[in-house]
N, CA and C atoms as an extended XYZ file, in Angstrom:
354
Properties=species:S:1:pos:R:3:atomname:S:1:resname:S:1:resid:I:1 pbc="F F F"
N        -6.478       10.294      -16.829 N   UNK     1
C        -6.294        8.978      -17.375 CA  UNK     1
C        -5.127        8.267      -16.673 C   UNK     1
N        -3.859        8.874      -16.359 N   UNK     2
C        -2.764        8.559      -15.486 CA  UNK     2
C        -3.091        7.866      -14.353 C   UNK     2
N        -4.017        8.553      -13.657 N   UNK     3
C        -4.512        8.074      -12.521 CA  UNK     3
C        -5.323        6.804      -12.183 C   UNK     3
N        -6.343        6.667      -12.957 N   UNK     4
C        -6.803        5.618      -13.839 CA  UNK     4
C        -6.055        4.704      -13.649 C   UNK     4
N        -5.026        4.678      -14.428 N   UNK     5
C        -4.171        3.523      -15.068 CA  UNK     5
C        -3.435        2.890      -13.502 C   UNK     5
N        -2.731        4.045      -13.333 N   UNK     6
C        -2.330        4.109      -11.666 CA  UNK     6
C        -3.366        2.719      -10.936 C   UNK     6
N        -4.108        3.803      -10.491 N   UNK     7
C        -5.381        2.786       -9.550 CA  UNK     7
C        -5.168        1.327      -10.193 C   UNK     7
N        -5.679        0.899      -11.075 N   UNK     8
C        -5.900       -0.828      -11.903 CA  UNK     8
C        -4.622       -0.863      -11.795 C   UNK     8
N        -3.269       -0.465      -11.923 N   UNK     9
C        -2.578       -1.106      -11.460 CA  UNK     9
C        -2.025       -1.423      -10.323 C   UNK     9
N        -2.304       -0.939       -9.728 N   UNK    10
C        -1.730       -0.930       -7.960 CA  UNK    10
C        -3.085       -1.933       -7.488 C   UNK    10
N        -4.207       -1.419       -8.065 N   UNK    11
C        -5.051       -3.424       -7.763 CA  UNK    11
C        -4.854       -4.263       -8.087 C   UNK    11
N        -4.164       -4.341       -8.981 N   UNK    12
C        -3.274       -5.374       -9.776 CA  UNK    12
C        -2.019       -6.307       -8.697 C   UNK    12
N        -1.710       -5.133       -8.043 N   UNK    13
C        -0.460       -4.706       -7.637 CA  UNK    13
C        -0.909       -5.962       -6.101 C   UNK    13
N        -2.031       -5.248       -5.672 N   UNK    14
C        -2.602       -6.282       -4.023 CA  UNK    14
C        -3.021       -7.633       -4.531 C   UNK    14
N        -3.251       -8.038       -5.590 N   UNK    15
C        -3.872       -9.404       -6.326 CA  UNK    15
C        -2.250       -9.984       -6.277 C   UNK    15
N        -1.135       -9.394       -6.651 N   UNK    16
C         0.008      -10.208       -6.431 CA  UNK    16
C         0.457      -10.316       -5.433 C   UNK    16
N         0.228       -9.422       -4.527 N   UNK    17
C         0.896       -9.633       -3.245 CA  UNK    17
C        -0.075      -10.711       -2.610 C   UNK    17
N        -1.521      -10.737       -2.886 N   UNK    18
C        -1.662      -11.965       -2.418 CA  UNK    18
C        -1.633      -13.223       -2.744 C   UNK    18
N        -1.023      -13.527       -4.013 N   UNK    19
C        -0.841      -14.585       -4.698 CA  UNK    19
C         0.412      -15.110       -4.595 C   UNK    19
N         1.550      -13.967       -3.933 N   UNK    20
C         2.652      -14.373       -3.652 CA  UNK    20
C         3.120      -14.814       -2.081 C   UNK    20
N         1.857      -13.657       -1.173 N   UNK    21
C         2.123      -14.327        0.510 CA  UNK    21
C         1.313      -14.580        0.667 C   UNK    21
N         0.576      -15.564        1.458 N   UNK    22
C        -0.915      -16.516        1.869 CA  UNK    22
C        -1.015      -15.992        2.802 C   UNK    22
N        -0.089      -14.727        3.519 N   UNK    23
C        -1.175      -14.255        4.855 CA  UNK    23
C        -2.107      -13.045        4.141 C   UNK    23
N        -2.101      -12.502        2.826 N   UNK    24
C        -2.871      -11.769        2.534 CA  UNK    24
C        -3.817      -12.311        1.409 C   UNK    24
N        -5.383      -12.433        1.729 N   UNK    25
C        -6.207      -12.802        1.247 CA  UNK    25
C        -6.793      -11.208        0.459 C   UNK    25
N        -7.243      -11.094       -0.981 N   UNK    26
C        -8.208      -10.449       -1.887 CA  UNK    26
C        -9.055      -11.412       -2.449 C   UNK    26
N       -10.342      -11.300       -2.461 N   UNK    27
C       -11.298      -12.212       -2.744 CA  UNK    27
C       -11.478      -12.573       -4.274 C   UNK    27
N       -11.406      -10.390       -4.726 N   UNK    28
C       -12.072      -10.386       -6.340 CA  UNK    28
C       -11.056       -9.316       -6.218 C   UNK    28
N       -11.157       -9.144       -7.633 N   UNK    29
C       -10.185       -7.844       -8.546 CA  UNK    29
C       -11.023       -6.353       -8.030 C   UNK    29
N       -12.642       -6.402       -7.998 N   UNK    30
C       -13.410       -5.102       -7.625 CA  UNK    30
C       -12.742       -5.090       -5.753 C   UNK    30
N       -12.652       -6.276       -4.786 N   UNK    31
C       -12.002       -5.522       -3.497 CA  UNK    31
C       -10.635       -5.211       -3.617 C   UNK    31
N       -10.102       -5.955       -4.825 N   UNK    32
C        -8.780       -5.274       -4.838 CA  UNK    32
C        -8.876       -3.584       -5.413 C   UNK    32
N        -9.770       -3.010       -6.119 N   UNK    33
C        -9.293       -1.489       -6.636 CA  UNK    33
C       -10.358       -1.125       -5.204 C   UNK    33
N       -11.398       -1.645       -4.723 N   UNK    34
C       -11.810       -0.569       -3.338 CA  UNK    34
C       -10.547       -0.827       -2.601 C   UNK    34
N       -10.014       -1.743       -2.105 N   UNK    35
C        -8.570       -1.799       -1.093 CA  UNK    35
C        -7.732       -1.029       -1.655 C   UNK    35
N        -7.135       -0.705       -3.210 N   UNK    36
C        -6.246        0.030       -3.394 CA  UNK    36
C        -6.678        1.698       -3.178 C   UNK    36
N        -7.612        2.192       -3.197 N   UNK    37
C        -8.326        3.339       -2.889 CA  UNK    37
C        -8.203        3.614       -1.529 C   UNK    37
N        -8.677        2.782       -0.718 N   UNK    38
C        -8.574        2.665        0.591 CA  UNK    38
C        -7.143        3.335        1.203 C   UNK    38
N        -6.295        2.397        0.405 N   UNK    39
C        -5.502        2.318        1.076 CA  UNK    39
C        -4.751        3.783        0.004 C   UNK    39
N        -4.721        3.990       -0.543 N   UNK    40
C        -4.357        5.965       -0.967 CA  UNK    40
C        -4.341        6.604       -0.341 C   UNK    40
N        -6.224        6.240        0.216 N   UNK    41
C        -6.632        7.176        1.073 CA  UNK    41
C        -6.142        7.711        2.483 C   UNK    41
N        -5.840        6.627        2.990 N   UNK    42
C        -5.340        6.297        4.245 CA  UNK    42
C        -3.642        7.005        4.494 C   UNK    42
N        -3.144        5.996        3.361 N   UNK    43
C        -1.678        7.071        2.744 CA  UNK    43
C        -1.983        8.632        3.131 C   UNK    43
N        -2.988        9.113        2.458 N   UNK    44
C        -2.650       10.446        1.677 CA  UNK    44
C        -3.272       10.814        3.398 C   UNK    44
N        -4.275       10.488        3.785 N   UNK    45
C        -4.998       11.323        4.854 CA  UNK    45
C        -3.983       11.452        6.280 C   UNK    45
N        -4.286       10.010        6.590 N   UNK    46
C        -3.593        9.320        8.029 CA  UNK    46
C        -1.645        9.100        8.211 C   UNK    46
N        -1.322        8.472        7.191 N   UNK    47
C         0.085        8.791        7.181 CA  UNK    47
C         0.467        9.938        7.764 C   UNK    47
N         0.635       11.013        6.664 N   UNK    48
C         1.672       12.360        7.474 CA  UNK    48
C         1.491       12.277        8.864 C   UNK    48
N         0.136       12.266        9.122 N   UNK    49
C         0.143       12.654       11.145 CA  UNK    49
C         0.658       11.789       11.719 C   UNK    49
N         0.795       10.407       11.266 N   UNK    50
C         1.685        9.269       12.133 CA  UNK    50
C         2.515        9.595       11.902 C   UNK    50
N         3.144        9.699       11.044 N   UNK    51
C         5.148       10.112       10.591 CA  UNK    51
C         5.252       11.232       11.319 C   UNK    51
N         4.663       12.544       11.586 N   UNK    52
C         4.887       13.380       12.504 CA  UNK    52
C         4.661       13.483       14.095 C   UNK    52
N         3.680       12.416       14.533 N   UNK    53
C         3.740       12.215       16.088 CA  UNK    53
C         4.498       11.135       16.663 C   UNK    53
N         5.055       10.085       15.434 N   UNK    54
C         6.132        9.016       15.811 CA  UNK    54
C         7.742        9.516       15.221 C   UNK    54
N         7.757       10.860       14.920 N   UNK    55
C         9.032       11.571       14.285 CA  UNK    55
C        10.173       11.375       15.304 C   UNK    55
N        10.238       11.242       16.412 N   UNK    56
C        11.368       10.971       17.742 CA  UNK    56
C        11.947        9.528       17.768 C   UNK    56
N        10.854        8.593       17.401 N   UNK    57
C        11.368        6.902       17.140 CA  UNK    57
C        11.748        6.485       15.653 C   UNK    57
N        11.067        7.578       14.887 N   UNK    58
C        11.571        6.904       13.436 CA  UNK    58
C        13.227        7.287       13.611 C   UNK    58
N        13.222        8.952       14.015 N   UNK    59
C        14.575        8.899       13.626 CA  UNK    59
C        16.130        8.473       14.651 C   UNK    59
N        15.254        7.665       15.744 N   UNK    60
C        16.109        7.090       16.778 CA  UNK    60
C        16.214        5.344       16.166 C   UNK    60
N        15.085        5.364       14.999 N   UNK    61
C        15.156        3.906       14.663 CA  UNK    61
C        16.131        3.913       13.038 C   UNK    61
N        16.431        5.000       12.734 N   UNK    62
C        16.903        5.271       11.417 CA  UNK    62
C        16.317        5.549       10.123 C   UNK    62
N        14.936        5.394       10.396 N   UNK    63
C        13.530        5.869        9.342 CA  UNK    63
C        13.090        4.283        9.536 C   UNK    63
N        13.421        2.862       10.300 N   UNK    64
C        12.884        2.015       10.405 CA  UNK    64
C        11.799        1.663       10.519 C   UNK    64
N        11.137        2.743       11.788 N   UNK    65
C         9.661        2.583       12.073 CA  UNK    65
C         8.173        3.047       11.369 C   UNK    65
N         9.415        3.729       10.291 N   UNK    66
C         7.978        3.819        8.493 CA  UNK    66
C         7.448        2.867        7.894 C   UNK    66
N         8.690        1.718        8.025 N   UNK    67
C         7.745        0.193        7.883 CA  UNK    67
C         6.741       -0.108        8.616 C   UNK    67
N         6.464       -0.094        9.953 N   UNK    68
C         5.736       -0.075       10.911 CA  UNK    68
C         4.996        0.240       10.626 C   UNK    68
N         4.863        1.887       10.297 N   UNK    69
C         3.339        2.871        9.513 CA  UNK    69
C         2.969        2.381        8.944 C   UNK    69
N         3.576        1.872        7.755 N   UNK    70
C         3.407        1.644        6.403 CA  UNK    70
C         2.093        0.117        6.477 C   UNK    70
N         2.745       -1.026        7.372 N   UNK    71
C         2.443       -2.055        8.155 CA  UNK    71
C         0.931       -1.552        8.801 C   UNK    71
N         1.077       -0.805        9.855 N   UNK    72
C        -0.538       -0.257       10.047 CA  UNK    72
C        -1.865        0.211        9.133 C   UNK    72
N        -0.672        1.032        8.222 N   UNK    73
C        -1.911        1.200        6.967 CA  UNK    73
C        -2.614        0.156        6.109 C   UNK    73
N        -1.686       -0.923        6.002 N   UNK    74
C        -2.083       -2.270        4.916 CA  UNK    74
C        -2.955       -3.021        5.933 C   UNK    74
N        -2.664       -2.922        7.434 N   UNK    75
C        -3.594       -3.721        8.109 CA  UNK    75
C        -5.066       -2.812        8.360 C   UNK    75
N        -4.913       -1.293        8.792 N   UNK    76
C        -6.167       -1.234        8.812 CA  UNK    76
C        -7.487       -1.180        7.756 C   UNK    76
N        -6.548       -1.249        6.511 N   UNK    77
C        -7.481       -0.923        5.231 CA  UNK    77
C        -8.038       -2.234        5.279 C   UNK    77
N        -7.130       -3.653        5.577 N   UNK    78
C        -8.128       -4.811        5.597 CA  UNK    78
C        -8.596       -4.879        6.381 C   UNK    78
N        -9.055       -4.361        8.135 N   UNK    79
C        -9.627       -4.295        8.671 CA  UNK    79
C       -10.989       -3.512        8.440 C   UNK    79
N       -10.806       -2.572        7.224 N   UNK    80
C       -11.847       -1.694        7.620 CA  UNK    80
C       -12.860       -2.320        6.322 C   UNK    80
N       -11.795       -3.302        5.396 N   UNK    81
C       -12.705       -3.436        3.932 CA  UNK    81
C       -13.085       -5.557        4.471 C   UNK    81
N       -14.339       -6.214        4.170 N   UNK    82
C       -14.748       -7.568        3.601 CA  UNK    82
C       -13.410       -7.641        2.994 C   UNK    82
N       -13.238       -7.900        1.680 N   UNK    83
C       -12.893       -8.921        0.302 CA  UNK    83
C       -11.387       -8.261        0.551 C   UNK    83
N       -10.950       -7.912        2.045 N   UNK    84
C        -9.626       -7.699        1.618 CA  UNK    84
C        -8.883       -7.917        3.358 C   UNK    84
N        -7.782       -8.708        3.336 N   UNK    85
C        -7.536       -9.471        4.421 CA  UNK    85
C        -6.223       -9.478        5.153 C   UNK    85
N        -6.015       -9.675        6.346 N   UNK    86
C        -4.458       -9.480        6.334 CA  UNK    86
C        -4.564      -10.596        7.910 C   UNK    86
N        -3.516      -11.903        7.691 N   UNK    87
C        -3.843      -12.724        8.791 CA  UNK    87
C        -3.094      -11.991       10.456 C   UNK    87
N        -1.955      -11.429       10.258 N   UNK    88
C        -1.215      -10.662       11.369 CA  UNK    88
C        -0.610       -9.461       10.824 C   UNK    88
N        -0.050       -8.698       12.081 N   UNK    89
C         0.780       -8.158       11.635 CA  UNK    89
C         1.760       -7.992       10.871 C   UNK    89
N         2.558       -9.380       11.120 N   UNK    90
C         3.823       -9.421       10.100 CA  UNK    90
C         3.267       -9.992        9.079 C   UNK    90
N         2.582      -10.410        8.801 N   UNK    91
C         1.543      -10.399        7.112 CA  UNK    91
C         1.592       -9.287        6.835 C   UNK    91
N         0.515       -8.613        7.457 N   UNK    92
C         1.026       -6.844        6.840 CA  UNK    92
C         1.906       -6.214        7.000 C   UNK    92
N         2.996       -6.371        7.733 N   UNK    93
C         4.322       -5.783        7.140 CA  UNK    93
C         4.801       -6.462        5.846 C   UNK    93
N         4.789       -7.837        5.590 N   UNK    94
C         5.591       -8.516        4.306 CA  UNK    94
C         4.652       -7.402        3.472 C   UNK    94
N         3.237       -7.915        3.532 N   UNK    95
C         2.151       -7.496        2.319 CA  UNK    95
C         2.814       -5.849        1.729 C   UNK    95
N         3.034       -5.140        3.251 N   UNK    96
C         3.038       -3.664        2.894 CA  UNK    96
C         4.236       -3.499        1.881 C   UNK    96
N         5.721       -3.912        2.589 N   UNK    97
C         6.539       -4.230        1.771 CA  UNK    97
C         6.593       -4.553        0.155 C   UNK    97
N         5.743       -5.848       -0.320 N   UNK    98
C         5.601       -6.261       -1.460 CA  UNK    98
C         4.918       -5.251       -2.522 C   UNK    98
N         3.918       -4.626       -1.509 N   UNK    99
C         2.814       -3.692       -2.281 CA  UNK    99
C         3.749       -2.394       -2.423 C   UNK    99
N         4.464       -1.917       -1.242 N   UNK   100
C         4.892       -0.950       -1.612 CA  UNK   100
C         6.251       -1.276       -2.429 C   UNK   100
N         7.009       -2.338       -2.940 N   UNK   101
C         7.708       -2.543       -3.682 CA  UNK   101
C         7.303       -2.267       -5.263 C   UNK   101
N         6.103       -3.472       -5.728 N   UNK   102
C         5.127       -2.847       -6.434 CA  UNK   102
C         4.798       -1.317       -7.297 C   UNK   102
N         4.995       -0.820       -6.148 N   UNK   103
C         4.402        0.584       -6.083 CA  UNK   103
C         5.074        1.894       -6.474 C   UNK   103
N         6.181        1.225       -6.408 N   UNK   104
C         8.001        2.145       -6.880 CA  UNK   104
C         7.626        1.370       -8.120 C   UNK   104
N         7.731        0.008       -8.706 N   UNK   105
C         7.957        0.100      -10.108 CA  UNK   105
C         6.880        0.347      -11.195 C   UNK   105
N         5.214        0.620      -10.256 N   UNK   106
C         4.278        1.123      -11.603 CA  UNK   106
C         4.385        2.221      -11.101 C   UNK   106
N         5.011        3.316      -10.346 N   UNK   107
C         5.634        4.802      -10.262 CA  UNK   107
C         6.538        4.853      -11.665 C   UNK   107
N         7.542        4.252      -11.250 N   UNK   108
C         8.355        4.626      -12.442 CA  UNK   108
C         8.121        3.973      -14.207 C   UNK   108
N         7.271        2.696      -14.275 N   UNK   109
C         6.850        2.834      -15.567 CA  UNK   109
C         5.570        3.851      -16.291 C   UNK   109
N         5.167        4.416      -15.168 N   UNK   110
C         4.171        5.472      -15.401 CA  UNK   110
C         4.967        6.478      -15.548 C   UNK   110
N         5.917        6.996      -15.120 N   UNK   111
C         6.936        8.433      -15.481 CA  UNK   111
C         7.728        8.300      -16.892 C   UNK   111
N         8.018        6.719      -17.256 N   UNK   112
C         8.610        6.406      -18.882 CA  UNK   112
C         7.519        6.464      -19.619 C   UNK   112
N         6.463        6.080      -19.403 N   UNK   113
C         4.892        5.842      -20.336 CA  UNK   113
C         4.267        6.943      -20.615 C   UNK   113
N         4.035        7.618      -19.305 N   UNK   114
C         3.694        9.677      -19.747 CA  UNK   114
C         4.874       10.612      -18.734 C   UNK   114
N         5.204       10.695      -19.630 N   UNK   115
C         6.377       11.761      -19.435 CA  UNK   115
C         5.856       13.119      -19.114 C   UNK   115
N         6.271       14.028      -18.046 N   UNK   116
C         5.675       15.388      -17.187 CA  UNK   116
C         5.394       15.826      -18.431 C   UNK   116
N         4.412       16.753      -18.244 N   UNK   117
C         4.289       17.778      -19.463 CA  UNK   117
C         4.793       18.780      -19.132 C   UNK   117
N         5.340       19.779      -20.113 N   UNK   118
C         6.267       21.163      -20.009 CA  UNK   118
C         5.108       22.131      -20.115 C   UNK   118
């Protein structure tokens, strides 16, 4: 059910980021939870191996160039989905930013709302 809640909100989460920057277009609320899936997915799959074959520039950039990643992932999920959009790059860096801002605070109202179980 956590998870659940999670997902609808983090689609929630891309519906504001595009309501707040005009380089990121969501059409409907249904491409916003396939884009937020997408983009998990992408997280959970594709991330680690970029953070580990760009590990020499992140940490010559100071962990800077995780924005970058982070930036690739928000762009290719709208590349790869219709009803979900990103006009440039630095659109998807702001977007990634906003979303992953987002994304820290329905983290942590989900850790006050269900608390770990013992």
């Amino acid at each position: 059910m956590k998870t659940l809640i999670r997902w609808l909100l983090l689609a929630g989460a891309l519906l504001l980021v595009a309501h707040l920057y005009p380089g990121v277009v969501v059409k409907s609320f249904t491409s916003a939870l396939i884009a937020a899936a997408v983009l998990g997915l992408l997280n959970t799959l594709l991330r680690p191996i970029l953070v580990l074959l760009t590990l020499p520039v992140t940490v010559i950039s100071l962990g800077l160039f995780l924005f970058v990643i982070n930036a690739l992932m928000f762009w290719s999920a709208a590349y790869l989905l219709s009803g979900f959009g990103v006009e440039s790059f630095t659109a998807a860096l702001i977007g990634s930013l906003i979303y992953s801002l987002c994304g820290m605070l329905i983290d942590t109202v989900m850790e006050r709302l269900f608390p770990p179980q013992d």
